[in-house]
C-alpha positions in Angstrom: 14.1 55.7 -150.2 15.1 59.1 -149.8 11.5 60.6 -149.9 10.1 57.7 -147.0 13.0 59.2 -144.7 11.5 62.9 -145.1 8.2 61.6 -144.9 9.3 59.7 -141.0 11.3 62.5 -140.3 8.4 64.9 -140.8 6.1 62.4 -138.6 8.5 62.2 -135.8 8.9 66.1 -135.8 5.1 66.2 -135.5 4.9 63.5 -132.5 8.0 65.4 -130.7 5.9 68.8 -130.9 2.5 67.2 -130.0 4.1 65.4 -127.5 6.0 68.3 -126.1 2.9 70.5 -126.1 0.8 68.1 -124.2 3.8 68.2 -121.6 4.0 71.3 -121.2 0.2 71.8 -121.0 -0.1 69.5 -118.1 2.9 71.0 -116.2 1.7 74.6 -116.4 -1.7 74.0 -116.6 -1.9 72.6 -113.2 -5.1 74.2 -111.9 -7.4 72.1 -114.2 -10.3 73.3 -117.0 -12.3 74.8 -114.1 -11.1 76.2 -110.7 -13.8 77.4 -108.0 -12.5 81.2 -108.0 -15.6 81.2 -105.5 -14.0 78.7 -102.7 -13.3 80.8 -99.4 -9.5 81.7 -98.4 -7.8 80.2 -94.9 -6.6 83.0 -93.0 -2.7 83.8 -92.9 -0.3 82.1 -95.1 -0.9 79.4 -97.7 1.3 77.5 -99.7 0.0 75.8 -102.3 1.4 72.8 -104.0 1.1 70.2 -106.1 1.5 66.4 -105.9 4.4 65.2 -107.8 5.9 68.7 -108.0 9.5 68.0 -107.7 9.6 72.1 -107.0 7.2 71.8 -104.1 8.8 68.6 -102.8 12.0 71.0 -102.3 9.7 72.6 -100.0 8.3 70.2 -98.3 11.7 68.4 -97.6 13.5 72.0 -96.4 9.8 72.2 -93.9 9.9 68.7 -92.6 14.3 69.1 -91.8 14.2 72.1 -89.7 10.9 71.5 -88.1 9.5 75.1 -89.7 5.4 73.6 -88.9 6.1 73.9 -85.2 7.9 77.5 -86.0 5.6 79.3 -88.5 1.7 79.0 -88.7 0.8 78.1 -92.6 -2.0 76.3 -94.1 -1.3 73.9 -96.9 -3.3 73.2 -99.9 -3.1 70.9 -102.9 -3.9 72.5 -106.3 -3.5 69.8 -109.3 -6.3 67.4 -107.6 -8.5 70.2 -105.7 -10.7 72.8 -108.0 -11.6 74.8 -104.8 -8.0 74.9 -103.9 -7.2 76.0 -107.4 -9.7 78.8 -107.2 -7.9 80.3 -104.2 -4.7 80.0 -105.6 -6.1 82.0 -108.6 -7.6 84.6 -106.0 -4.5 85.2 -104.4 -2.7 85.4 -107.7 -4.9 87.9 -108.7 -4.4 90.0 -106.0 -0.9 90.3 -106.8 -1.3 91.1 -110.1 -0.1 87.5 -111.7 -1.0 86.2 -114.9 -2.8 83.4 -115.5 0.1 81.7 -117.4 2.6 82.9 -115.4 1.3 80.9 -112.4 3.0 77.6 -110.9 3.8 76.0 -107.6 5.4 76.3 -105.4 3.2 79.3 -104.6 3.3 80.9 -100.8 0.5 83.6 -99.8 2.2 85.4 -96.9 -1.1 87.0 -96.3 0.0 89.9 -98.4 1.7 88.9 -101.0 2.6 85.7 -103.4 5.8 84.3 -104.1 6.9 81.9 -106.6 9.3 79.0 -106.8 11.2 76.3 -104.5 14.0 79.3 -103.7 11.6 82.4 -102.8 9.6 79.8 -100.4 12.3 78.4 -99.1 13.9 81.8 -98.0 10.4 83.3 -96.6 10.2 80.5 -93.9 13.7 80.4 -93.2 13.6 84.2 -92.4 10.2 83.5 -90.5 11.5 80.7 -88.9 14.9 82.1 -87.9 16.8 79.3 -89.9 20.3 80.3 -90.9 
């Protein structure tokens, strides 16, 4: 009896990692097996997002309450479900020197630089904006 416990235990461990791994592969790996690093940039700033980002929906929330679209001039784009998109993203990450594996969205392209993460974002367009 003792030996069929290890034996589950050992199985369940193994699901857990797999499981976990696949996770984590398809919350990181959000720009899909093959992004167009070809696809041409919008001018200015560009935040990219991804559908059923809970980080970007922090974004878009903090955008839609303080009316920032009719403040600051932005293009948005949608990475998980958009290879061309994707391939910008990866351009402008590039440019500022970002790993692949280090990239993740919310991403905003100031039209200089890149900055990552609900917070960052969120503090750009309030300063652009003139949001206290």
């Amino acid at each position: 009896m003792e030996k069929k416990n290890l034996i589950l235990t050992i199985i369940a461990a193994a699901l857990i990692i797999i499981g976990g791994g696949l996770l984590l592969n398809q919350q990181f790996n959000f720009i899909g097996p093959s992004p167009n690093i070809n696809a041409k940039a919008p001018e200015g700033i560009i935040l990219f997002y991804g559908d059923g980002c809970p980080h970007c929906k922090l974004v878009s929330d903090f955008i839609a309450a303080n009316n920032v679209k009719a403040k600051v001039a932005f293009t948005e784009l949608e990475v998980f479900n958009d290879e061309n998109n994707a391939g910008i993203l990866l351009q402008k990450a590039q440019i500022c020197k970002i790993a692949e594996d280090k990239i993740g969205v919310p991403f905003l392209w100031t039209g200089s630089t890149c900055l990552l993460g609900d917070q960052d974002v969120i503090n750009f367009f309030k300063e652009k904006a003139g949001i206290k």
